[in-house]
N, CA, C and O atoms as CSV, one atom per row, in Angstrom:
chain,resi,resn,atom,element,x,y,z
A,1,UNK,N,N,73.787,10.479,-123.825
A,1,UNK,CA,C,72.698,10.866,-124.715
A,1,UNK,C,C,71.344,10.747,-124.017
A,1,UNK,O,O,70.574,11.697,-123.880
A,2,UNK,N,N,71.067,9.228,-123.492
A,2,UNK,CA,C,69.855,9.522,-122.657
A,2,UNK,C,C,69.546,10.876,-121.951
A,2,UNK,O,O,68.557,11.568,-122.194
A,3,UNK,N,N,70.987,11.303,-120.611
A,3,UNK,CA,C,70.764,11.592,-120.050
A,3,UNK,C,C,70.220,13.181,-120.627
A,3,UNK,O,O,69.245,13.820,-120.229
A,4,UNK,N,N,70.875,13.422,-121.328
A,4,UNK,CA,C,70.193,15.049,-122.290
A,4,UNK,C,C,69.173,15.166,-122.700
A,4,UNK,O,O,68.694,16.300,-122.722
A,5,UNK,N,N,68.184,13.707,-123.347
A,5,UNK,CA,C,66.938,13.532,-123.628
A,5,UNK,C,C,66.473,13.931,-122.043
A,5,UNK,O,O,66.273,15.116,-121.773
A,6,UNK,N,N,66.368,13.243,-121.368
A,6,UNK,CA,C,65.699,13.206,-120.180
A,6,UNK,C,C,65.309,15.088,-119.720
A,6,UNK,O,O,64.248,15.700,-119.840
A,7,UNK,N,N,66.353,15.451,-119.309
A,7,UNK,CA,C,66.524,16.588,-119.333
A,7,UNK,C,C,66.126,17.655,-120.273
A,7,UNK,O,O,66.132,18.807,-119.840
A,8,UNK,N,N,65.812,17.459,-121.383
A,8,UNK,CA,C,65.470,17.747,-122.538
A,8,UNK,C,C,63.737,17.606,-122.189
A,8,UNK,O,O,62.996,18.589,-122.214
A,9,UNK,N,N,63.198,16.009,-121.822
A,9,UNK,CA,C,62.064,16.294,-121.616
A,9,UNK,C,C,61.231,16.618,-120.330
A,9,UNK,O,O,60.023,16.855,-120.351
A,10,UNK,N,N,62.019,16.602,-119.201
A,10,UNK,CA,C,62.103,17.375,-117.932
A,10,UNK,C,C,61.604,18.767,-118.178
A,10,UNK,O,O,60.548,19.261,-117.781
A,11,UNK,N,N,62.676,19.383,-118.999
A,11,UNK,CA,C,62.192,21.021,-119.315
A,11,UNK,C,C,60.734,21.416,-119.847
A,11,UNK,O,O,60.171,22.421,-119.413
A,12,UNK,N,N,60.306,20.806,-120.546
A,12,UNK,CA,C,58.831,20.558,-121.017
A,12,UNK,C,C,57.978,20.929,-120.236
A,12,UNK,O,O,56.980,21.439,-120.744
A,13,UNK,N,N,58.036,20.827,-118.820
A,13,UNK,CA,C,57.136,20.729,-117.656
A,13,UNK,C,C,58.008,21.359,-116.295
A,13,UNK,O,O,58.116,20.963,-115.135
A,14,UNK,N,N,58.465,22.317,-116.902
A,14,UNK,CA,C,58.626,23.385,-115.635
A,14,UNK,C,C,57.960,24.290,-115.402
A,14,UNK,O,O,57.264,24.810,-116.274
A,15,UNK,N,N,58.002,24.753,-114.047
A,15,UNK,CA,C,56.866,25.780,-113.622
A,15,UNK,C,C,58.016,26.773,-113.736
A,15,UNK,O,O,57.413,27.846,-113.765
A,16,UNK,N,N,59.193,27.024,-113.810
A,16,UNK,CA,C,60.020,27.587,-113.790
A,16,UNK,C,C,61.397,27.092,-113.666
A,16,UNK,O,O,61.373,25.923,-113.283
A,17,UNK,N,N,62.735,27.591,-113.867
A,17,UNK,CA,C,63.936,27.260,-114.346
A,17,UNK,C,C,63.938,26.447,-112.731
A,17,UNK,O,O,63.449,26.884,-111.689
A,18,UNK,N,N,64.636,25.185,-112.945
A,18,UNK,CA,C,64.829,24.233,-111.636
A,18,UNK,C,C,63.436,23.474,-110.994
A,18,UNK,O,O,63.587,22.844,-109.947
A,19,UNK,N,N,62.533,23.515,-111.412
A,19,UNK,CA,C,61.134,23.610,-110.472
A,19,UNK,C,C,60.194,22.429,-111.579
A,19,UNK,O,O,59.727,22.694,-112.688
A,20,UNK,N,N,60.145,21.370,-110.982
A,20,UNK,CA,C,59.132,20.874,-112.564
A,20,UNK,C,C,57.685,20.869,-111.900
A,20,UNK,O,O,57.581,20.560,-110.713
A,21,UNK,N,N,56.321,21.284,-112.824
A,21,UNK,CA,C,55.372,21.411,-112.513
A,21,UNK,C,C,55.016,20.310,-111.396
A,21,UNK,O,O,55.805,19.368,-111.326
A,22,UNK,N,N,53.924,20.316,-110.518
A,22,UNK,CA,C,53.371,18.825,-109.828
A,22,UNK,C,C,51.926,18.819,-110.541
A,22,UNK,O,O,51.290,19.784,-110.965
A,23,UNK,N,N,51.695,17.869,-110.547
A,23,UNK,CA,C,50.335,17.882,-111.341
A,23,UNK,C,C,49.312,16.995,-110.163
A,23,UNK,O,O,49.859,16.139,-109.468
A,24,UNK,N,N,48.124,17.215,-110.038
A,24,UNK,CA,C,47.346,16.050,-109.391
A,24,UNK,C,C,46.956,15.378,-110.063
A,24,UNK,O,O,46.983,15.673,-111.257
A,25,UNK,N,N,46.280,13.882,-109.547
A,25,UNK,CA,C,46.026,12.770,-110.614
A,25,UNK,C,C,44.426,12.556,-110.801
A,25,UNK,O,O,44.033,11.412,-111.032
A,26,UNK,N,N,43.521,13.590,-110.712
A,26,UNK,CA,C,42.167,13.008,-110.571
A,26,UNK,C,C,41.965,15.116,-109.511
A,26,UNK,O,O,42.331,15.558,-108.422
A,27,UNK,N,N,41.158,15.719,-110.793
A,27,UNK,CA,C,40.748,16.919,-110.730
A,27,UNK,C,C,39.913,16.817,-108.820
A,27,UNK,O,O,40.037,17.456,-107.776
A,28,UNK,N,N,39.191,15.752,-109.245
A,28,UNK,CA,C,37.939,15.399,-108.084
A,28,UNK,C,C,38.524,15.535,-106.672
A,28,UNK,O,O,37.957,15.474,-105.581
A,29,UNK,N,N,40.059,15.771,-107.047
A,29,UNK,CA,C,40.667,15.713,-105.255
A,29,UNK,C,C,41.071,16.916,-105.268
A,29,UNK,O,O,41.936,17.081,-104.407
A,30,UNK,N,N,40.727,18.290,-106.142
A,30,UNK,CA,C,41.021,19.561,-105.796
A,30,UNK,C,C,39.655,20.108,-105.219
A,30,UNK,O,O,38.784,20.288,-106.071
A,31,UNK,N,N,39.353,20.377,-104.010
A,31,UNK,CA,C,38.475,21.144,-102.824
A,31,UNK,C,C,38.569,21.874,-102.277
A,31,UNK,O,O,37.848,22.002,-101.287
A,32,UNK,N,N,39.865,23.108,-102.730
A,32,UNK,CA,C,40.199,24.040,-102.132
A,32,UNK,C,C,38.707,25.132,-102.050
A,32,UNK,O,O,37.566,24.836,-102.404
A,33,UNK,N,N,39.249,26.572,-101.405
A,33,UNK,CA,C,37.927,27.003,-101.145
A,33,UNK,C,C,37.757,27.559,-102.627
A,33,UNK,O,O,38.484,27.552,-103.620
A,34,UNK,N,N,36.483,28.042,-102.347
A,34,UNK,CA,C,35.567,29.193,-103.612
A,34,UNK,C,C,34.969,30.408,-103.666
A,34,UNK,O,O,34.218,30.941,-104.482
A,35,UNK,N,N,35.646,30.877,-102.217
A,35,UNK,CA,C,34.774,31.763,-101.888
A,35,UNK,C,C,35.083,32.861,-100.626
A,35,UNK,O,O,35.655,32.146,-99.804
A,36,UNK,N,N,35.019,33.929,-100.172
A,36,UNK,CA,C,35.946,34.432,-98.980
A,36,UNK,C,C,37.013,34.825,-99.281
A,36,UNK,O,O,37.379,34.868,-100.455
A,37,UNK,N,N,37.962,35.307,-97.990
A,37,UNK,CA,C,39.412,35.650,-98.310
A,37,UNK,C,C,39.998,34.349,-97.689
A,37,UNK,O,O,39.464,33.524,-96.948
A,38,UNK,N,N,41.362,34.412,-98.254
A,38,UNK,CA,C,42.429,33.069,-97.886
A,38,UNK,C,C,43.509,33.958,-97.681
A,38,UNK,O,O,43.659,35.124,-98.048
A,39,UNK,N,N,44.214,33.219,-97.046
A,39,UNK,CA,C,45.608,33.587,-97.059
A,39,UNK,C,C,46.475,32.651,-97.612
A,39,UNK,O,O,46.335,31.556,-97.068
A,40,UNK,N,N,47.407,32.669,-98.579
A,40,UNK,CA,C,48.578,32.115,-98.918
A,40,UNK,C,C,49.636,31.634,-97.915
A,40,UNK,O,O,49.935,32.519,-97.113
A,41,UNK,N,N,50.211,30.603,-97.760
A,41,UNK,CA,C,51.334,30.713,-96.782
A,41,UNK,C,C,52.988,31.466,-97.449
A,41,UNK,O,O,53.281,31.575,-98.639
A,42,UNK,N,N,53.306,31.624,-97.001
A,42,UNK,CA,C,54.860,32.688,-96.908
A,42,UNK,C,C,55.261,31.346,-97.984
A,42,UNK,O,O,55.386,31.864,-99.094
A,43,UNK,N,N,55.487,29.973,-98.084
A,43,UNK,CA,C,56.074,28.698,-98.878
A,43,UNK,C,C,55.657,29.579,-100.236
A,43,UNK,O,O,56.439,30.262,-100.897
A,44,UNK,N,N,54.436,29.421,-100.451
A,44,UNK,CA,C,53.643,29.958,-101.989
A,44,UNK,C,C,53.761,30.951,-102.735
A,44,UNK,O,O,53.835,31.081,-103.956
A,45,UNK,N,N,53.781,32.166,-101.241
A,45,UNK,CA,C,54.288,33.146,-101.981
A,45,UNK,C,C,54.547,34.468,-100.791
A,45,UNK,O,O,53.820,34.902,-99.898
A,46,UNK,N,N,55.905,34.841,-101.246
A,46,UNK,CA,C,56.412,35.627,-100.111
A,46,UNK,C,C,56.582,37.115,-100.353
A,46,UNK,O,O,57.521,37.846,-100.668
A,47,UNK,N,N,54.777,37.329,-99.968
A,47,UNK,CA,C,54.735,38.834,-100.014
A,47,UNK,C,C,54.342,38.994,-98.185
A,47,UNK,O,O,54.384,38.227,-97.223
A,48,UNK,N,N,53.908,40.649,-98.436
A,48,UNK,CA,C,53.505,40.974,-96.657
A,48,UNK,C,C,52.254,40.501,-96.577
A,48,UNK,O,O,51.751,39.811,-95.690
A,49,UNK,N,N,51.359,41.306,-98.474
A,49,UNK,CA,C,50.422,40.978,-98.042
A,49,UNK,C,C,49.579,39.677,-99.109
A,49,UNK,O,O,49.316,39.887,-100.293
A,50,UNK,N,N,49.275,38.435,-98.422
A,50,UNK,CA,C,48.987,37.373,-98.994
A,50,UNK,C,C,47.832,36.630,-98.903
A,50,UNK,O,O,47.595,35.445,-99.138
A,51,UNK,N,N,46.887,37.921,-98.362
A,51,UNK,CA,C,45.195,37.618,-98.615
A,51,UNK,C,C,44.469,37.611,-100.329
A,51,UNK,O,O,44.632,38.515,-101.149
A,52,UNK,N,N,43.765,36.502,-100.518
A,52,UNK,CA,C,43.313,36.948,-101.721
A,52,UNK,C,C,41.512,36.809,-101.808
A,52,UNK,O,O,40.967,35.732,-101.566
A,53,UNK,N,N,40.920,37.742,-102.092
A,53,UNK,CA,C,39.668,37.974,-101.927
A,53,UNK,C,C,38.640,36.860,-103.065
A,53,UNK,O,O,38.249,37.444,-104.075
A,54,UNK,N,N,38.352,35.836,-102.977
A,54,UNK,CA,C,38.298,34.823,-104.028
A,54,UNK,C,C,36.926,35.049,-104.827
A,54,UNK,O,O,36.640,34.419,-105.845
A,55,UNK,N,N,35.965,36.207,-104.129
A,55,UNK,CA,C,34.910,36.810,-104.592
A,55,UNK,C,C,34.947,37.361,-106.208
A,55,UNK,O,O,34.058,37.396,-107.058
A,56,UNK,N,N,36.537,37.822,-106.249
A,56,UNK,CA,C,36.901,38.887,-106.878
A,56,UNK,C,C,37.892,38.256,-107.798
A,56,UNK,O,O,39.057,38.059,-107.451
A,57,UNK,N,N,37.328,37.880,-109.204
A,57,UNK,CA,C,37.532,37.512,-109.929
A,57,UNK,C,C,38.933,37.287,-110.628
A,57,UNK,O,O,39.318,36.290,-111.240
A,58,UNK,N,N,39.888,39.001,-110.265
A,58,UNK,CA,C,41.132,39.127,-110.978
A,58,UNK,C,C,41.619,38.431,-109.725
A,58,UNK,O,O,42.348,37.469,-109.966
A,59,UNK,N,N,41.309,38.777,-107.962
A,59,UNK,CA,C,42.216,37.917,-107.548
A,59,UNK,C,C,42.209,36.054,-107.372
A,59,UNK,O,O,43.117,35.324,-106.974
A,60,UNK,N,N,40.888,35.723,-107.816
A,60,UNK,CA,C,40.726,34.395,-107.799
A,60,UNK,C,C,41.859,33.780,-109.080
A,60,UNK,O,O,42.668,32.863,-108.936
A,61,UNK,N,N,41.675,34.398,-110.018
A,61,UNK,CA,C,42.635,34.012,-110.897
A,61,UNK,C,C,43.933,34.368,-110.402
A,61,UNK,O,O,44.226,33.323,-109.821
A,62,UNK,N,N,44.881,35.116,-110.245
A,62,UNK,CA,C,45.628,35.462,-109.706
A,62,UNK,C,C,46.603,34.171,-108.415
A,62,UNK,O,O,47.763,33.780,-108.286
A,63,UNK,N,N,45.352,33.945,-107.755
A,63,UNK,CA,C,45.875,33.154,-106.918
A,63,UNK,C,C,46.209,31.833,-107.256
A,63,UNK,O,O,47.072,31.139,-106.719
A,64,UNK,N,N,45.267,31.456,-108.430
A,64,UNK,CA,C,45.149,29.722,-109.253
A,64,UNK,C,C,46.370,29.807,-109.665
A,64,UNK,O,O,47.126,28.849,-109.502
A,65,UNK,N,N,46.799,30.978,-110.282
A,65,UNK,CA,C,48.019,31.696,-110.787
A,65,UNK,C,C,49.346,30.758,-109.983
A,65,UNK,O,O,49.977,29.778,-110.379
A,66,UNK,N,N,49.429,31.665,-108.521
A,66,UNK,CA,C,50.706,31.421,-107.921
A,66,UNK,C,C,50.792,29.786,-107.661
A,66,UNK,O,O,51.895,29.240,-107.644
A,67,UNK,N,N,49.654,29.085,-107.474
A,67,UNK,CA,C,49.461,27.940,-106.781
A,67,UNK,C,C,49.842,27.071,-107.936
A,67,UNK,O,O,50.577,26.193,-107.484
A,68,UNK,N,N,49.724,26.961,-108.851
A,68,UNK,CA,C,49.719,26.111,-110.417
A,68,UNK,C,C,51.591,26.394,-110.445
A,68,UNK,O,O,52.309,25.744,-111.204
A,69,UNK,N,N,51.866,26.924,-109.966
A,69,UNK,CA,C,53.378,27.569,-110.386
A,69,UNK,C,C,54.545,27.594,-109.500
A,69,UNK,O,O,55.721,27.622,-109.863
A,70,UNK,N,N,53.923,27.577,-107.833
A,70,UNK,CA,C,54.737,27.631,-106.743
A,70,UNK,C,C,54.616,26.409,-106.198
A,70,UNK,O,O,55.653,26.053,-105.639
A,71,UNK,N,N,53.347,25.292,-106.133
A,71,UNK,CA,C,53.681,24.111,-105.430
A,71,UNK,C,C,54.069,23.329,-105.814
A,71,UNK,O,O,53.869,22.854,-106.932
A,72,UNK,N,N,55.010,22.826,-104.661
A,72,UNK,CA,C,55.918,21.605,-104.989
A,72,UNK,C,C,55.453,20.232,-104.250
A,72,UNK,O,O,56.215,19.348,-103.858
A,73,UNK,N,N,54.154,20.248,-104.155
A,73,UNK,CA,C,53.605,19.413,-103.253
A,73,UNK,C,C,52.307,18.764,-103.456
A,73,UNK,O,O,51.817,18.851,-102.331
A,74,UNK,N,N,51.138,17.951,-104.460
A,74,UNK,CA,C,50.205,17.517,-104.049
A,74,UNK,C,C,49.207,18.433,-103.417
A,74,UNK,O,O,48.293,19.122,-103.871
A,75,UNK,N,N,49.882,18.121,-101.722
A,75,UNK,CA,C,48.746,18.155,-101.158
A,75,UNK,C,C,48.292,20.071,-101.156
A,75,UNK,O,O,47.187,20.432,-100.754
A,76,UNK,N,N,49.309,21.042,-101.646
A,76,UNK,CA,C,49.393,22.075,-101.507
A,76,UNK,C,C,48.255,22.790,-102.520
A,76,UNK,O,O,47.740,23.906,-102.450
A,77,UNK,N,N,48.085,21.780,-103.415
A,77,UNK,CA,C,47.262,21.554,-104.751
A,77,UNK,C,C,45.812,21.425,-104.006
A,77,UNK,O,O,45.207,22.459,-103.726
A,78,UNK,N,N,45.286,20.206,-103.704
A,78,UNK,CA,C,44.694,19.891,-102.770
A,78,UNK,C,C,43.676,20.901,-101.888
A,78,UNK,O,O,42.446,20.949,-101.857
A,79,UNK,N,N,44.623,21.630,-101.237
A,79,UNK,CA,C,44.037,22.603,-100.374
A,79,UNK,C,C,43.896,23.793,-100.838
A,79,UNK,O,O,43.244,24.588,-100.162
A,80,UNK,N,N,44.550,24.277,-102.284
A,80,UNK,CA,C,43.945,25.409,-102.726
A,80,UNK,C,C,43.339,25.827,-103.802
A,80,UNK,O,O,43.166,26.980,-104.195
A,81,UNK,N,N,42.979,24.684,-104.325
A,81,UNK,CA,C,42.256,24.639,-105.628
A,81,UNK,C,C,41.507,23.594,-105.934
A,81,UNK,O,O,41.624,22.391,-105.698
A,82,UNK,N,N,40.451,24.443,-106.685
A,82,UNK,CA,C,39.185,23.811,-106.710
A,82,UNK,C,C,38.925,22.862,-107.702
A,82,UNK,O,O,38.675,23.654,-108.610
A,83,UNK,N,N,38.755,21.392,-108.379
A,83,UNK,CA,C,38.493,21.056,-109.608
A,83,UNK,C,C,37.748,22.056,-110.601
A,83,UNK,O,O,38.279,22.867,-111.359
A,84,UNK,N,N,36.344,21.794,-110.410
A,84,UNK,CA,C,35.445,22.549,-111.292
A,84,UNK,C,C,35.746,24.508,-111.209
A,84,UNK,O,O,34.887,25.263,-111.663
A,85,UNK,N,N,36.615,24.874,-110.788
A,85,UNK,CA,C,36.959,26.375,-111.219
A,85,UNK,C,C,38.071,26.311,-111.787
A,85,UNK,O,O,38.488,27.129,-112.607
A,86,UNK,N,N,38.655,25.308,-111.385
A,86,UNK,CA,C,40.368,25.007,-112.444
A,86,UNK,C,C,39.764,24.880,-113.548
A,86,UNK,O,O,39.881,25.887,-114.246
A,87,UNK,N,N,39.003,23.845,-114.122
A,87,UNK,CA,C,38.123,24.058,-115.151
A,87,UNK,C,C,37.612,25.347,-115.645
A,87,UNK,O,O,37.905,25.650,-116.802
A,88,UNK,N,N,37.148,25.867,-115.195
A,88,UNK,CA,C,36.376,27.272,-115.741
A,88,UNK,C,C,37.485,28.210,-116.216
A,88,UNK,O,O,37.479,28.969,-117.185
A,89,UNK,N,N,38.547,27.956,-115.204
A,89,UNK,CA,C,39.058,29.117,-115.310
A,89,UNK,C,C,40.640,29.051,-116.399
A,89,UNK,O,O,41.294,30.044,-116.721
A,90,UNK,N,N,40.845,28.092,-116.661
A,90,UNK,CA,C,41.808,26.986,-117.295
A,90,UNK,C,C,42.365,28.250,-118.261
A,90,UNK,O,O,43.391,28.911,-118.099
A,91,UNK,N,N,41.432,28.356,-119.235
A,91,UNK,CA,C,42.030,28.991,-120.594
A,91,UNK,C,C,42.351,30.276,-120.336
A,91,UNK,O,O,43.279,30.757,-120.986
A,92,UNK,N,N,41.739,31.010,-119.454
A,92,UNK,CA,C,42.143,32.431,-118.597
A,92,UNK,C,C,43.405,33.148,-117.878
A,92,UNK,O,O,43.648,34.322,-117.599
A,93,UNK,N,N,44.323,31.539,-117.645
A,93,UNK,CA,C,45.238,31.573,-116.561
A,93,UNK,C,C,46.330,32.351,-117.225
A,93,UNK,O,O,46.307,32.110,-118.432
A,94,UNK,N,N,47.360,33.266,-116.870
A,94,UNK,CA,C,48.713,33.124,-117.302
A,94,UNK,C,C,49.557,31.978,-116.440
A,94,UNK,O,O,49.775,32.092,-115.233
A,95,UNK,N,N,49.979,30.903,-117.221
A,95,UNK,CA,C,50.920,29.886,-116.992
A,95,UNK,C,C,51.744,29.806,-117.789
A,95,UNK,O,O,51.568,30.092,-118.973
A,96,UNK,N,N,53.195,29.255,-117.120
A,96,UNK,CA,C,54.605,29.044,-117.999
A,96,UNK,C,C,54.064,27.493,-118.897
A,96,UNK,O,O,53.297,26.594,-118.551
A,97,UNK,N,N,54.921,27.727,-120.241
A,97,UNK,CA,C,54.065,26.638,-120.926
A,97,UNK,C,C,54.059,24.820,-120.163
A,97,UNK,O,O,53.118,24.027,-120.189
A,98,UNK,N,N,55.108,24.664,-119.696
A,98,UNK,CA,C,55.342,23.694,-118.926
A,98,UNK,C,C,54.506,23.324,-118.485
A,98,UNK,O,O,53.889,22.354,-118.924
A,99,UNK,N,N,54.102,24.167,-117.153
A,99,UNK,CA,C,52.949,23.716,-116.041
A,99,UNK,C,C,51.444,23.533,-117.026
A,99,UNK,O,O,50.635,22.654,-116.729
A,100,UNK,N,N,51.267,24.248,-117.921
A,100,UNK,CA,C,49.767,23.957,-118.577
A,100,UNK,C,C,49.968,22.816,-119.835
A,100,UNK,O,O,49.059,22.212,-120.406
A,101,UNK,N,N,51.487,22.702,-120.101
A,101,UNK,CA,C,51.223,21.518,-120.771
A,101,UNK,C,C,51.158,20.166,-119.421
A,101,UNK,O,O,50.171,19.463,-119.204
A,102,UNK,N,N,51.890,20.126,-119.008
A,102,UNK,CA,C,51.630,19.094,-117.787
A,102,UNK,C,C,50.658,18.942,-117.169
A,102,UNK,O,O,50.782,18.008,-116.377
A,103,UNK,N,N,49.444,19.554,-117.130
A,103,UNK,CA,C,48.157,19.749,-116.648
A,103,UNK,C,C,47.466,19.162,-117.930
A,103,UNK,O,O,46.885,18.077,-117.950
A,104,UNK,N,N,47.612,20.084,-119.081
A,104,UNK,CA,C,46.687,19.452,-119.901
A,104,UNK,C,C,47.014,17.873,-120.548
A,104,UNK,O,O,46.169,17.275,-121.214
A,105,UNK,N,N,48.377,17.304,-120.238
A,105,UNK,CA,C,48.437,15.922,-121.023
A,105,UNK,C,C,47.915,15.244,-119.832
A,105,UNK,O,O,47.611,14.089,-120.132
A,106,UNK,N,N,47.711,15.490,-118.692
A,106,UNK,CA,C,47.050,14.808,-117.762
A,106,UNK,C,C,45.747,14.611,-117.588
A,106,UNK,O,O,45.239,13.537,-117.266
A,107,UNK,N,N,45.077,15.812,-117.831
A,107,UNK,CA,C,43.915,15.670,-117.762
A,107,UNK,C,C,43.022,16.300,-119.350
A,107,UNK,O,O,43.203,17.483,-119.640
A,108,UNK,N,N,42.717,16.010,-119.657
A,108,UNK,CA,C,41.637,15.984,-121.499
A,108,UNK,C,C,41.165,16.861,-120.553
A,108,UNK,O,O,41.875,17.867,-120.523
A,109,UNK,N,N,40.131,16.896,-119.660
A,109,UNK,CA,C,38.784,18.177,-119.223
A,109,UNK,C,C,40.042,19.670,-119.664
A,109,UNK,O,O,39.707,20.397,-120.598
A,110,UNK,N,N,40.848,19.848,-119.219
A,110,UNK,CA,C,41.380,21.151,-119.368
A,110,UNK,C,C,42.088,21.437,-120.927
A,110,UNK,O,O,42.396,22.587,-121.242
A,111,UNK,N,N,42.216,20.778,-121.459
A,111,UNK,CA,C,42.906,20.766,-122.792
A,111,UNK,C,C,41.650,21.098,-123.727
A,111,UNK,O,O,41.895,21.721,-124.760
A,112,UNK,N,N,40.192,20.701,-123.429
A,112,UNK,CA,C,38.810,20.961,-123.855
A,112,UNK,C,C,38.319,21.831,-123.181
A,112,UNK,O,O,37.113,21.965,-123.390
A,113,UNK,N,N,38.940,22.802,-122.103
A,113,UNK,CA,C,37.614,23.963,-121.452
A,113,UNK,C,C,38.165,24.951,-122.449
A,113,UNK,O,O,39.170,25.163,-123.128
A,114,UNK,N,N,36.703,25.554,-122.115
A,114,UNK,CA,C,36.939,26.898,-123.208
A,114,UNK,C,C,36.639,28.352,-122.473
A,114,UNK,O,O,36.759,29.401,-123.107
């Protein structure tokens, strides 16, 4: 019985089937860039082409997009996303409910941006 609860609340916080969201613990350690083109690595997301122009609004979102959903890592978090535009851009995102509930029971600032 535990073990079905568990699993039960595991699912809650997937970024997708097998995959449970990662969350960071303190917005203040996301410093990714804001600005320019980036490239994605092939891990994040495996297209040819994996520049995203961060000037440009649909792809800045876009990219918060894959990164909120594909890393399985902290520090992957870290390096590509920004606190204060995760903020801005929070209520805008398409996310699986998982990953934005796991974001928002972590952090109140995103559960309050508007």
């Amino acid at each position: 019985m535990a073990k079905l609860r568990d699993r039960r609340e595991a699912a809650l916080y997937l970024a997708r089937p097998g995959r449970l969201a990662v969350v960071i613990d303190d917005l203040a350690e996301l410093c990714g860039p804001t600005s320019g083109v980036v490239e994605l690595p092939h891990r994040l997301m495996w297209h040819p082409n994996r520049q995203f122009d961060l000037d440009d609004p649909a792809f800045l979102q876009w990219m918060y997009e894959i990164v909120l959903c594909e890393s399985i890592r902290r520090e992957e978090l870290r390096t590509w996303l920004d606190g204060p535009t995760l903020i801005r851009l929070w209520r805008s995102l398409y996310l699986p409910s998982g990953v934005r509930r796991a974001w928002e029971e972590r952090h109140q600032s995103l559960r309050l941006a508007e």
